[in-house]
C-alpha positions in Angstrom: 3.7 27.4 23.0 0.4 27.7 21.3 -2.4 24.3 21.7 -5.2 24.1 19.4 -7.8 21.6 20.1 -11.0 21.6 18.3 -13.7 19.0 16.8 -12.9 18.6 12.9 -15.9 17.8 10.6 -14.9 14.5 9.3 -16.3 11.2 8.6 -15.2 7.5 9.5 -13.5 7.0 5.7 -12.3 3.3 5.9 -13.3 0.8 8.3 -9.9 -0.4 10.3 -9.4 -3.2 12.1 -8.7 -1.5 15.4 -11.4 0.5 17.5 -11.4 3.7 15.9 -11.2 5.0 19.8 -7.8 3.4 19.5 -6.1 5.6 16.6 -4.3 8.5 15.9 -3.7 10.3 13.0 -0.5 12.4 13.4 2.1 14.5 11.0 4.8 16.8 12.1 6.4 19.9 10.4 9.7 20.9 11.0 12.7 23.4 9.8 14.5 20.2 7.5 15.3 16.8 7.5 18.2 15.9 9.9 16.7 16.2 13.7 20.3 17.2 15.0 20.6 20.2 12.8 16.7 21.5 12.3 13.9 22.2 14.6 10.7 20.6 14.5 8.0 23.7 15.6 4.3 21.8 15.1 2.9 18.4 15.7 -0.8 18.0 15.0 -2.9 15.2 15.6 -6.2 13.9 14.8 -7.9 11.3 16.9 -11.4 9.5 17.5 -13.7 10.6 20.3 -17.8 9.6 21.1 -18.4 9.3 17.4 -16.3 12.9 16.0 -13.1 13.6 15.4 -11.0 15.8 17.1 -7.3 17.9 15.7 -5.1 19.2 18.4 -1.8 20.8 17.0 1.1 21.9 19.2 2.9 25.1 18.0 6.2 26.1 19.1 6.2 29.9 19.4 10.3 29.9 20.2 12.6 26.9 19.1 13.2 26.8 23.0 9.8 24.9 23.3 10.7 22.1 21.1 11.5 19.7 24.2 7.8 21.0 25.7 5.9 20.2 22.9 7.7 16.6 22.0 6.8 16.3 25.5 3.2 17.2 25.5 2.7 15.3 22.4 3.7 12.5 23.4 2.2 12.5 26.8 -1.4 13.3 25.2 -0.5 9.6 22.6 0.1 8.0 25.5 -3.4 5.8 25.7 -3.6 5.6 22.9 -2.8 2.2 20.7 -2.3 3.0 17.0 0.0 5.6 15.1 -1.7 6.3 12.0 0.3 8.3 9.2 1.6 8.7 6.2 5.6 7.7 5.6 6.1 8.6 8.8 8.2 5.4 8.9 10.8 6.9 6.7 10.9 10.6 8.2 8.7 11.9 11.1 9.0 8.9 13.2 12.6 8.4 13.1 13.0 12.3 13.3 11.1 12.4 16.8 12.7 9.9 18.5 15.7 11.5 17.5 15.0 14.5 18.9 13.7 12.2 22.5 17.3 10.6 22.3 18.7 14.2 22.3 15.9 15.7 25.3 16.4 12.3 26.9 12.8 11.4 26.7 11.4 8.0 26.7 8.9 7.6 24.2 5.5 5.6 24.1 5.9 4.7 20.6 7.1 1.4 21.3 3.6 0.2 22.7 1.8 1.5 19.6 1.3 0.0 16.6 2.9 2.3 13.9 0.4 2.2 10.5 2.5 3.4 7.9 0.1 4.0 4.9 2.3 4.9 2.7 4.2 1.4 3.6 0.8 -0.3 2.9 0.2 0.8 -0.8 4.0 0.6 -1.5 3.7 -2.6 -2.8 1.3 -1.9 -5.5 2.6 0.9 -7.1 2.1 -0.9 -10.7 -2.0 -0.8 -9.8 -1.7 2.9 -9.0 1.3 4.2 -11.7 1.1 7.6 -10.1 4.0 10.3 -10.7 4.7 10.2 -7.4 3.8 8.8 -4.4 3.5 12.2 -2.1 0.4 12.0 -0.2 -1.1 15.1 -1.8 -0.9 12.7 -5.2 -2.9 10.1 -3.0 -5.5 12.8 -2.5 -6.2 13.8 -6.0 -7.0 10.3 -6.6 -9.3 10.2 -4.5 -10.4 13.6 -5.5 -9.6 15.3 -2.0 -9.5 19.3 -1.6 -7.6 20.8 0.3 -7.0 25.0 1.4 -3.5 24.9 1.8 -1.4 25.5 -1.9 2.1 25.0 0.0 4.4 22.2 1.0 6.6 21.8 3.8 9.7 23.2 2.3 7.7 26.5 1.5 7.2 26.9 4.8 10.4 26.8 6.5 10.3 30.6 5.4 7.5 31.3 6.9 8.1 29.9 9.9 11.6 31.8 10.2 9.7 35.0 9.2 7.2 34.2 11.8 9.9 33.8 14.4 11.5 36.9 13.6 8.4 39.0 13.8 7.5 37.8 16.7 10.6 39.1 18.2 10.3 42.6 16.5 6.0 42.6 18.4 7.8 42.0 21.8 10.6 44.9 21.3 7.3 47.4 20.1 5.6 46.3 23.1 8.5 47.0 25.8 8.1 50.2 24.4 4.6 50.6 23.8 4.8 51.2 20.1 1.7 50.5 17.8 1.8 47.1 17.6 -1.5 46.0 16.1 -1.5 45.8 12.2 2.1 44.5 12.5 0.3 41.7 15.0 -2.3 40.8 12.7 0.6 40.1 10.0 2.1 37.6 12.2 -0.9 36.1 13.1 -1.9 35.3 9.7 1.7 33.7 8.9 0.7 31.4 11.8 -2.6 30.4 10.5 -0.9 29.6 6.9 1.4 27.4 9.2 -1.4 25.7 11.1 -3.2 25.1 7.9 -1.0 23.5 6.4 -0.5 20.8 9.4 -4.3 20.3 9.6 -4.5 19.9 6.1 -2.1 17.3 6.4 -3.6 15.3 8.8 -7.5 16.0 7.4 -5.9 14.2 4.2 -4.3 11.5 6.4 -7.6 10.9 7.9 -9.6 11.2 3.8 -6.7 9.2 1.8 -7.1 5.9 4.5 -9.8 4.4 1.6 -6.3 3.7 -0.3 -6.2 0.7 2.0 -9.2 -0.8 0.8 -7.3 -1.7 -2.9 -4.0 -3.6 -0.8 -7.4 -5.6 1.1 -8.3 -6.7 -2.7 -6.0 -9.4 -2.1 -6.1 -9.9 2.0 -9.9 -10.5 2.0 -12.1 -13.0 0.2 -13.6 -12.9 -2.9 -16.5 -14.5 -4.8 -16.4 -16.1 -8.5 -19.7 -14.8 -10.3 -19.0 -16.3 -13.8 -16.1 -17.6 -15.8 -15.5 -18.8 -19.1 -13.7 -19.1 -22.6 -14.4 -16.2 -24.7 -11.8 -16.6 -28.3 -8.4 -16.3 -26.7 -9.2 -15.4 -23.5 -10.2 -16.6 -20.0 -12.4 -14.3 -18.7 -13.1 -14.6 -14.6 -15.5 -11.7 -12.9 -16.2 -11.8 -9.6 -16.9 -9.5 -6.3 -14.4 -8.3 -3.9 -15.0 -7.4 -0.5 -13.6 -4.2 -0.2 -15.9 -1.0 -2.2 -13.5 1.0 -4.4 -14.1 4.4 -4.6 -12.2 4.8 -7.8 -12.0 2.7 -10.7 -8.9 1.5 -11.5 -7.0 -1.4 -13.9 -3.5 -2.5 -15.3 -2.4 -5.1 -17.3 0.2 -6.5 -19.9 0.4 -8.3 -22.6 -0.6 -11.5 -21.0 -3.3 -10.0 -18.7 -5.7 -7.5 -18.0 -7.2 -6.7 -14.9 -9.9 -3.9 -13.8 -12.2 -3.2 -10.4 -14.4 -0.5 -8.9 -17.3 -0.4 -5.9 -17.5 -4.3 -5.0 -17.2 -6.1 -9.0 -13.5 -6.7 -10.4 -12.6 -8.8 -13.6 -9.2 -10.7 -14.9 -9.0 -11.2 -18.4 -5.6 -13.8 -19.5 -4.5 -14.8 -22.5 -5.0 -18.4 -23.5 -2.7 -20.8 -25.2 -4.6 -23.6 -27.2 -1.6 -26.3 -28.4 0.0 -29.0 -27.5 1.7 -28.5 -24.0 4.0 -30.8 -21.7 3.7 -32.3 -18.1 6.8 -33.1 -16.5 7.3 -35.8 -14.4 9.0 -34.6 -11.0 10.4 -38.1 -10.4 12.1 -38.9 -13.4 14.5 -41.8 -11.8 11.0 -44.3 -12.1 10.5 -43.4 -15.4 11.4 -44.6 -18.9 11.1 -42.5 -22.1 9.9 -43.9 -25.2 11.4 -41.9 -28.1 9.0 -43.7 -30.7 5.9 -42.0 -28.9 8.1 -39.4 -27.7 6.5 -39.8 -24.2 7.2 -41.5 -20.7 5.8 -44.1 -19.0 6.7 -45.2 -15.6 8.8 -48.6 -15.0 6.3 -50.6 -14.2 4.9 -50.9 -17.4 7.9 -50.1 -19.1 9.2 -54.1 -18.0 6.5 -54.5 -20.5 8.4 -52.6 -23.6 11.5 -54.2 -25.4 14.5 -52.1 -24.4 15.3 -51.5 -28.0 12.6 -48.9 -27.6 12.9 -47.3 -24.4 15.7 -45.7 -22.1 15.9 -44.1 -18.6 14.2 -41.1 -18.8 16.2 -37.9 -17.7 14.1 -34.2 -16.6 13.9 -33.5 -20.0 12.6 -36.3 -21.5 10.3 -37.1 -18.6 7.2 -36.1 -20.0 3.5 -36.9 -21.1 2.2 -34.3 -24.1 -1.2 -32.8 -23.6 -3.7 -31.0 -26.3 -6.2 -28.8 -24.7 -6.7 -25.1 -23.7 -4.4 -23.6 -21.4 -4.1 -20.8 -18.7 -0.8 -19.4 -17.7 0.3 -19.5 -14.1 3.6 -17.7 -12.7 3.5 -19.8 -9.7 2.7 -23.5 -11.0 0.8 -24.2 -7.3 -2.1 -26.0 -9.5 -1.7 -29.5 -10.6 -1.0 -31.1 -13.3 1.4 -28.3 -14.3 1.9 -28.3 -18.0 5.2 -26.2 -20.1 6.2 -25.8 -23.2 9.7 -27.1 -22.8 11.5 -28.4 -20.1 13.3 -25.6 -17.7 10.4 -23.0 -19.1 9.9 -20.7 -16.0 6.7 -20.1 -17.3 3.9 -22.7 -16.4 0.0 -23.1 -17.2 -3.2 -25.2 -16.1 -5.5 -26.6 -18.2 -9.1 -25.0 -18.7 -11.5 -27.8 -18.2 -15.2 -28.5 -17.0 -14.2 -29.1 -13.6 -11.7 -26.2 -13.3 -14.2 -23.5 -14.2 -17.1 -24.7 -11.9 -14.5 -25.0 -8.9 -15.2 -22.0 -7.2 -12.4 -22.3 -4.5 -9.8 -23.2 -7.2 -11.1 -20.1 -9.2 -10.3 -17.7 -6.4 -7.0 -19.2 -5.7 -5.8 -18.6 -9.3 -7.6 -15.1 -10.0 -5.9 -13.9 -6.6 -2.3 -15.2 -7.6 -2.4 -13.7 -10.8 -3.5 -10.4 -9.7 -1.0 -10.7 -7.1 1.8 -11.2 -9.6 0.2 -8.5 -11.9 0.0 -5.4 -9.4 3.2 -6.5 -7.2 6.2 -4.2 -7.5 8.7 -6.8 -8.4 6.7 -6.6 -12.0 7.0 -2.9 -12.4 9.4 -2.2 -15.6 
């Protein structure tokens, strides 16, 4: 078994909510997917320490020291209270404690709390619209370089090469053959190998700013200006979160763009005649010569020639005005178009637009239903 352990020049990237004392950053590389058939050989891990960070990769020199450094790994995470990594929810997790059901060792990483960032952007892929969602894409957006040019796969060959060489350096030195250029070979396959994990994790540790665009919507945020410009509502305002890249998406309804601390929503207006339905249509009449409702008790007021028990349809009071559409009609009164219409809007008045807290709560549910993944087409 091979243990590197060495400080790592890195910076504090994204500001967690956890002691930073209390993460770790880890990745694993192994010989394929399925834990009962393959062999996991390296586990690398970056953690915290008196203001530096510090990578310490376990190497497994022979398959026979998978158990030892599972083992070590785990012993060394111990104290430790947060798993940081990247889909490590859908593979390396699962794959370890595979591998501690089949060594019958009882893992620690029931006590931690597993950060999945992978898991955490997931939801917004329409904000992002990458290719893919591979953590070396994460790390071009954010314009991370890395030495390593291989992938995981790549290197299952060069780990079985390594393995094999290593077996041809100790029959040359039983019997005392030159053993020193073929050595320097082999040593260099197992740098390529360690690069690649450290890579790994250094980009695990550089790609955590993706968090700070899922906060857009967790944190608060502060109207600077809204208005009416033509057919549009335009709202801008700061977010608390600082953006390192810009980014934007919208559709036809909406548009919606943010970078550093300043973000703006841009909707489309309808100006018109709209509808406000009546939830409790049972204490309403509808009058079909003013093709509006009124409730019964001034309806007793109204010959019954000209009215009749309103129904859900017909329980209704028209409005003229300018509009804002609002997929989840939480902001009252709610005015459609017709009755059953899924969609809903709000009307744009004085007292709408100066009501900061009101502001926020719409801005925020719109980008919410803009940049979730239900909406992605």
């Amino acid at each position: 078994m091979i243990i590197r352990e060495s400080p790592v020049e890195l910076k504090p990237e994204y500001t967690f909510e956890q002691d930073p004392e209390s993460l770790v950053f880890f990745d694993i590389e192994t010989t394929g997917f399925a834990a009962e058939t393959t062999y996991l050989y390296l586990i690398g891990c970056i953690y915290y320490k008196s203001s530096s960070f510090y990578m310490k990769q376990w190497f497994s020199e022979d398959i026979s020291e998978e158990e030892a450094i599972i083992r070590q790994f785990l012993d060394f995470i111990r104290n430790y209270g947060v798993l940081v990594h990247y889909n490590g929810s859908g593979f390396d997790i699962p794959y370890l404690l595979k591998k501690c059901s089949m060594y019958g060792i009882t893992p620690c990483l029931d006590n931690m709390i597993s950060l999945d960032i992978y898991k955490e952007i997931a939801p917004y892929k329409r904000l992002f619209r990458f290719k893919n969602y591979k953590q070396r894409t994460i790390e071009a957006f954010l314009n991370v370089k890395r030495e390593d040019i291989f992938d995981g796969g790549d290197l299952i060959q060069v780990y079985a090469g390594y393995l094999g060489r290593k077996r041809i350096e100790r029959f040359k030195k039983s019997r005392n053959a030159d053993n020193e250029a073929f050595a320097r070979e082999t040593e260099a396959m197992l740098e390529q190998l360690l690069l690649h994990n450290r890579d790994d994790l250094k980009g695990l540790v550089r790609i955590s700013p993706i968090l700070y665009y899922p906060d857009m919507l967790r944190k608060p945020i502060r109207i600077q200006q809204a208005g009416v410009n033509n057919d549009e509502l335009i709202i801008r305002f700061m977010i608390t979160p600082i953006l390192p890249v810009r980014i934007s998406c919208g559709n036809d309804a909406m548009y919606f763009s943010a970078y550093e601390n300043s973000a703006c929503l841009t909707v489309k207006i309808y100006e018109g005649e709209l509808k406000h339905f009546y939830d409790n249509y049972k204490d309403y009449y509808y009058l079909p010569a003013e093709d509006r409702a009124i409730h019964k008790s001034l309806a007793i007021y109204v010959d019954k020639d000209f009215r009749e028990r309103a129904k859900p349809s017909t329980c209704y009071v028209k409005k003229q005005g300018i509009f804002a559409p609002q997929y989840t009609p939480y902001l009252s009164p709610c005015f459609r178009k017709d009755f059953g219409d899924k969609l809903a809007f709000l009307e744009i008045h004085t007292d709408f637009l100066l009501k900061e807290e009101t502001l926020e709560m719409y801005t925020l549910n719109m980008i919410a239903h803009l940049i979730a993944a239900r909406a992605i087409s």
